[in-house]
Each structure stands twice: as structure tokens, then as C-alpha cells.
C-alpha positions in Angstrom: 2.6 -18.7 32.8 1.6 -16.5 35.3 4.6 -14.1 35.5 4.9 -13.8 31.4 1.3 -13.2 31.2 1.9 -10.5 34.2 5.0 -8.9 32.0 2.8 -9.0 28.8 0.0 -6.5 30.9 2.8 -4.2 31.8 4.6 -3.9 28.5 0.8 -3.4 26.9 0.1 -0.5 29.4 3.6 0.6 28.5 3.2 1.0 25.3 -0.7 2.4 25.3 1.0 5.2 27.5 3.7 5.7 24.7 0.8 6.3 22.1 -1.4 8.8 23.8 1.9 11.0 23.6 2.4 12.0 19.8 0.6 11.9 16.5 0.8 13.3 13.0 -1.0 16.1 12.3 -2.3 16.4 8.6 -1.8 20.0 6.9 -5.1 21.8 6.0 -6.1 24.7 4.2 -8.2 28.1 5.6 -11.3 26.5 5.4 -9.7 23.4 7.5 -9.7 21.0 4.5 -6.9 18.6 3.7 -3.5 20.5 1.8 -3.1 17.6 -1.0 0.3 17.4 -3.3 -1.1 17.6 -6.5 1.6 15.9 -7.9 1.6 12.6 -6.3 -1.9 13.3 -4.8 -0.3 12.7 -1.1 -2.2 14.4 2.1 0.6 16.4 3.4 1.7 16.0 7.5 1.6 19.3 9.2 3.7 18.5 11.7 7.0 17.7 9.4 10.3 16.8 11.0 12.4 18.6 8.5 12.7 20.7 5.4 11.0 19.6 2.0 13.3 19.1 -0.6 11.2 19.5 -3.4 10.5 23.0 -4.3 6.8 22.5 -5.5 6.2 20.7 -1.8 7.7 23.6 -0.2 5.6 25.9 -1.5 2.5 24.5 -0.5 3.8 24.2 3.0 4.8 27.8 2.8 1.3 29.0 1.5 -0.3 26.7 3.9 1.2 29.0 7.0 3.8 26.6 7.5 7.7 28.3 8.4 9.9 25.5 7.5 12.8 27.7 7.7 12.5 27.0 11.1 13.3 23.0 10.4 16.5 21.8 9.7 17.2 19.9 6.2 16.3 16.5 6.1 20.4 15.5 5.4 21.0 17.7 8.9 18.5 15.8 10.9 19.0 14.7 13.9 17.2 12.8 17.2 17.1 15.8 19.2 16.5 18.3 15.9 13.0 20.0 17.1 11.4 20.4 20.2 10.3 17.6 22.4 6.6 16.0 21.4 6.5 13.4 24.4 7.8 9.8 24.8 6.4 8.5 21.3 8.1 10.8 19.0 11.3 10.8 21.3 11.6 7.3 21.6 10.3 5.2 18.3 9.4 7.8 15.4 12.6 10.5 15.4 15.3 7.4 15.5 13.2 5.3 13.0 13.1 8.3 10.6 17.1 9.2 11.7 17.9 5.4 10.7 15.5 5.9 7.3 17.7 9.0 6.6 20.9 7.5 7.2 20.4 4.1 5.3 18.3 6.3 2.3 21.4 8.1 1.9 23.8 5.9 2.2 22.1 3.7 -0.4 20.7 6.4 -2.3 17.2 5.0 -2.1 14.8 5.5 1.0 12.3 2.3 -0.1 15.4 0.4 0.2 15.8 1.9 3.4 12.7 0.6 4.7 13.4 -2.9 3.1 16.7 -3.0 5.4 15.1 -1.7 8.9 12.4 -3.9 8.1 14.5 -6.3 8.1 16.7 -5.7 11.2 13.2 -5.6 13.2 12.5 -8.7 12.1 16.3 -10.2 13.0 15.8 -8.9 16.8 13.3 -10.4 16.8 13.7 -13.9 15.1 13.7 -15.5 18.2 10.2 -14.3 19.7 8.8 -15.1 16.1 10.2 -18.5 15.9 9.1 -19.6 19.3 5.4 -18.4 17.4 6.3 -20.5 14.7 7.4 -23.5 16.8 4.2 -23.2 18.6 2.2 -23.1 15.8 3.7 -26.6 14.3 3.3 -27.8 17.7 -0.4 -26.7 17.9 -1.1 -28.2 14.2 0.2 -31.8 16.1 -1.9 -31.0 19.1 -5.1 -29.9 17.0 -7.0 -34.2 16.6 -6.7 -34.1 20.3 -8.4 -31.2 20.7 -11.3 -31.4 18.2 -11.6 -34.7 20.1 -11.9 -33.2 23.4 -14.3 -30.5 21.8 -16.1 -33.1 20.2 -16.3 -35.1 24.0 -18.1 -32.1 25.8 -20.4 -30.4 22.6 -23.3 -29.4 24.1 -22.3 -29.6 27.9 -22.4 -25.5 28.9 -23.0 -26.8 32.8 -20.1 -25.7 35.1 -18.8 -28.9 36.1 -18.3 -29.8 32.5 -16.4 -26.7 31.5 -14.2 -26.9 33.7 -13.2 -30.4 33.2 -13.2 -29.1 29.2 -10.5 -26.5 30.6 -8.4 -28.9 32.6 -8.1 -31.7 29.8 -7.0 -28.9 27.2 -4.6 -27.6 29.7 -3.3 -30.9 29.6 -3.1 -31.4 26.5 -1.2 -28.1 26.0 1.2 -29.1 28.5 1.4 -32.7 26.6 2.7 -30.6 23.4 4.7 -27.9 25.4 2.2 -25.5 24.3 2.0 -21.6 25.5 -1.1 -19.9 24.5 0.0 -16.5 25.0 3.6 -17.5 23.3 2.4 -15.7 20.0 1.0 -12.2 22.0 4.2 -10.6 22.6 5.6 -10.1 18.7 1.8 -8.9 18.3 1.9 -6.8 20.9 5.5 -5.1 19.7 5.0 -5.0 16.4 1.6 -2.8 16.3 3.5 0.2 17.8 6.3 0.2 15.0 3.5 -0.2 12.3 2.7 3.1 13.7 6.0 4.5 14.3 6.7 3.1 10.5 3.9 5.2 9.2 4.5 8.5 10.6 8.6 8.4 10.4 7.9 8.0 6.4 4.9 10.8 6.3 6.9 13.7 8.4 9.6 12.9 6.6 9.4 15.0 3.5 12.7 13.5 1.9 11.3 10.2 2.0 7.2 10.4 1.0 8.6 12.2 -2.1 10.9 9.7 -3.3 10.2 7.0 -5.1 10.9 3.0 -5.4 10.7 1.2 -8.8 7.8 3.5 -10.0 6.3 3.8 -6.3 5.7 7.5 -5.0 6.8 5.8 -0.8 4.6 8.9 0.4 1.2 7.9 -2.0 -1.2 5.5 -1.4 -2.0 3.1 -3.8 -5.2 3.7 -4.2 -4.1 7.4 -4.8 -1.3 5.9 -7.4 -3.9 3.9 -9.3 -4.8 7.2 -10.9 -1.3 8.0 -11.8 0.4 6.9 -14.9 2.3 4.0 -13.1 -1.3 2.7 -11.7 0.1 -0.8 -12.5 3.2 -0.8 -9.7 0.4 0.2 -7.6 -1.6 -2.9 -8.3 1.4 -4.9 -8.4 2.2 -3.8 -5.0 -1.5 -4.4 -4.0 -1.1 -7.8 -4.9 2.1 -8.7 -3.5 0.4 -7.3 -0.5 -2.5 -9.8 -0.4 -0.1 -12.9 -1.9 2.2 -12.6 1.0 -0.2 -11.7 3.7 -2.2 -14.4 2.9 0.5 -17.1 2.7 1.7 -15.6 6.2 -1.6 -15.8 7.8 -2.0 -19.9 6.2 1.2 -20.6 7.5 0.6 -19.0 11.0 -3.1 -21.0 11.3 -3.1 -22.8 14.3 -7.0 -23.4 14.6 -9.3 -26.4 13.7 -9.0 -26.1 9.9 -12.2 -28.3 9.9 -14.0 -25.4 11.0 -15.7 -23.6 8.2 -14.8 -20.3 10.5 -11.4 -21.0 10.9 -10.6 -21.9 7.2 -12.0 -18.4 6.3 -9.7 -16.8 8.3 -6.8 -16.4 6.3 -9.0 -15.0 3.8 -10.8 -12.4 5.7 -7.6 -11.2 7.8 -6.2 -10.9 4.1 -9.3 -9.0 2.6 -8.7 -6.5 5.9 -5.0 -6.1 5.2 -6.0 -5.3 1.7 -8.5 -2.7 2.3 -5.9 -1.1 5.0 -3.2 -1.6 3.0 -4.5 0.7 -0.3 -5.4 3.8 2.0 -1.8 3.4 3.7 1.4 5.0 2.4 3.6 3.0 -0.5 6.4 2.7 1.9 4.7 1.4 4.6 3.0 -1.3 2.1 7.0 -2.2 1.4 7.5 -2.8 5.0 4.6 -5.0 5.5 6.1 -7.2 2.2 9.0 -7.3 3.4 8.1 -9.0 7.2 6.1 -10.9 5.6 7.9 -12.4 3.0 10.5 -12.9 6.4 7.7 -14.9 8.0 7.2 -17.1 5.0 10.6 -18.0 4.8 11.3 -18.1 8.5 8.1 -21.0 9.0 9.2 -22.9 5.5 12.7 -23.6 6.9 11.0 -24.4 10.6 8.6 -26.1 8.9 11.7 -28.5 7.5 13.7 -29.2 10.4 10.5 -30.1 12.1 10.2 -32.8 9.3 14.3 -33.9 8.5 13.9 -34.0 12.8 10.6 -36.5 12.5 12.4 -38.6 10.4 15.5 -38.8 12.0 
């Protein structure tokens, strides 16, 4: 317990290190205001990894003081196009957005692009999220022992008593083969290529101006409710908060008897939402996507749990 909990501190300081190298830098005007496409109604990224296709775009870049002559095309790009912007962009956002480039083309379509990577991330790691899963199911079984237990010391805040509190749960954790920190390390992984996800898509040009059954990848939907295909937007929206929500109730692992805990589906959803509509389209697709992978992935453990009960 000790030595994963040791390896967890190190791969967050790791990573916290990795984000204080890069970001995306929004374009903006002479009077340092926000350069919007008027088009799609997109904030543009200054700090673009190649060569807008779209003539319009390129113009505002251009007028904006931007020399993307100096980039290559989106088609020629490679890892090491550009100069170096520190261990973020180096490592996770230049080979996310090469791989986005690469499967957009191939397929002709970047949002199904971001459908397949999402995808592969969630393949690599299938076995870190199913040990969560696993110890979810196995916390759900653990759960009328521990509302006992809870129930046994309410009210007790002296020393003595919390720590016998501590040392019965432990046991009871180690009754069920439960880790408590078993579910940390997908969390901990998955934040950075959230971000990574994000700004591959908006300093990509080629990809935030194409579009996915109506969706502008590069607009936000609350942006694209104003547009005249406002209702993929809400569809999207929707999908969002059916999926995410469904996730989150499959992943509970609290005392559902708990007003608290039954709300939190709900409210983690509500925050997704509200995140969600003042995100990029094609990061919204990526989020579906895992979590319609986590759905699935925690039905079917959900089942050989059972057909493994009965048998």
C-alpha cells in the first residue's frame, strides 16, 4: 500500500512539472481583446502548430500580426515541426495532434479521429480502469459493513475511538480485497490528456475548422447554439450529461443511503455540463466517447460478477 501510494506522489509531481511547461496562448487584437472567427464564432489560439487551411481563418491570423508562413501545413506536420516549447508540448500535445492529423486524414474526418484515439487511451488502459471497476463492485458488497461500523462509533470524536473506527474499516477493506487508492491512478493520468486533448484540437487549425455530423470540433456548444445547427449542439450537450451521469452512477461506491452521496452523480454531472458547453466540440466527443467505454466496460464486469455469484 505503501510503495503504490509512494509511486502515485511521484507520477503526480511528474506530471504537475509537465504542466507548468506549455499552454495555449489565445490570439488577441491591438487593444488585447480576444481575435474571434466570425464564422464559427471560435476564440482563435495564437500559438498555432501549423498553417490554417481555410482562407478566411488565415486572414485573420495574418491581420492579427501572426506570420504563418513561417509554419508548416497541417498535412506536412510533424513532432519536431516548430521550436521546442518545453516537456508538455514535446511530449503529450505535438504527438496527440500528429496522431489526430494522421487518423483525420486517413479517414477523412478529424472528429472521427478523436473517437479512435479516444479509444486507444481507453484500451491501454483497460486494465487500470477495470481494477476501478472491480473495486467499485467490491466496495458496493463491502458498503452494509461499513454503514454498520459507522453507525457503531456515531458520535464518538475521542481518539481512542477513531482509531479503533480506522482499524475495523481497514479490516474490512482487507476482508473484501479493497484498495482505496486503486481508483487514483486513471484519475490522476487521465486529467493531463484532457488537457493535452484540448489544446492538440485548438492549435491545430485543420481540425477546430472541420466539422463532425453538423459539429464545428473547434466551437463550443454554447457558441454553436447560436448557429443554425444549435440543435447538434444540444444533442451533444445532452449526450454529454446522459453518459456522464450513467458513468458517475455506475462508478458510485459510497453509502447510497446518504442523502449527500446520492446527489453526487447529479452534481459531478451538473459540473461536467457547465464545463462541458464552454469547451471545444471535439473535446465534448472525446469525453462521450470514454464514457460511453466506461459504461460498457462496468455493464459487462458488472455480469461476470453476477454469472460468477451464481456459479
Amino acid at each position: 500500500m505503501k510503495k503504490k501510494t509512494n509511486k502515485i506522489k511521484i507520477l503526480l509531481v511528474i506530471f504537475l512539472l509537465l504542466l507548468t511547461t506549455g499552454c495555449t496562448k489565445t490570439l488577441t487584437d491591438d487593444n488585447k481583446k480576444p481575435v474571434k472567427n466570425e464564422a464559427t464564432g471560435q476564440t482563435l489560439t495564437e500559438n498555432i502548430l501549423c498553417r490554417p487551411t481555410n482562407k478566411e481563418t488565415a486572414k485573420i491570423y495574418t491581420d492579427n500580426g501572426v506570420n504563418i508562413k513561417k509554419l508548416p501545413e497541417c498535412k506536412d506536420f510533424k513532432i519536431t515541426s516548430g521550436k521546442y516549447e518545453g516537456l508538455w508540448t514535446s511530449i503529450l500535445v505535438k504527438p496527440l495532434a500528429f496522431v489526430l492529423l494522421f487518423l483525420g486524414k486517413a479517414f477523412k474526418n478529424y472528429g472521427i479521429s478523436v473517437i479512435i484515439i479516444s479509444l486507444v487511451i481507453r484500451l491501454i488502459a483497460f486494465p487500470l480502469t477495470r481494477k476501478t471497476a472491480m473495486q467499485s463492485e467490491l466496495m458496493k458488497k463491502a458498503q452494509p459493513e461499513l454503514n454498520r461500523l459507522q453507525k457503531k462509533y456515531a458520535g464518538k470524536t475521542d481518539q481512542e475511538s477513531m482509531m479503533k473506527q480506522n482499524q475495523e474499516m481497514m479490516a474490512i477493506y482487507q476482508k473484501y480485497k479493497i484498495n482505496p487508492m486503486a481508483g487514483c491512478l486513471f484519475a490522476l493520468i487521465q486529467l493531463p490528456i484532457f488537457i493535452a486533448f484540448f489544446e492538440a484540437i485548438q492549435r491545430t487549425p485543420v481540425i477546430f475548422e472541420d466539422k463532425f455530423l453538423g459539429l464545428q470540433l473547434g466551437t463550443t456548444p454554447v457558441v454553436g447554439i447560436s448557429t443554425a445547427t444549435f440543435y447538434a449542439y444540444i444533442i451533444l450537450i445532452l449526450i454529454i450529461a446522459g453518459t456522464t451521469f450513467f458513468s458517475f452512477k455506475l462508478n458510485s461506491t459510497g453509502n447510497m443511503e446518504d442523502p449527500t452521496m446520492k446527489m453526487m452523480p447529479t452534481m459531478m454531472t451538473g459540473m461536467i455540463v457547465i464545463t462541458g458547453t464552454f469547451m471545444p466540440t471535439g473535446l465534448g466527443i472525446y469525453w462521450v466517447t470514454s464514457n460511453l467505454f466506461t459504461i460498457v466496460q462496468n455493464i459487462l464486469i458488472k455480469r461476470s460478477k453476477s454469472l460468477n455469484g451464481k456459479a
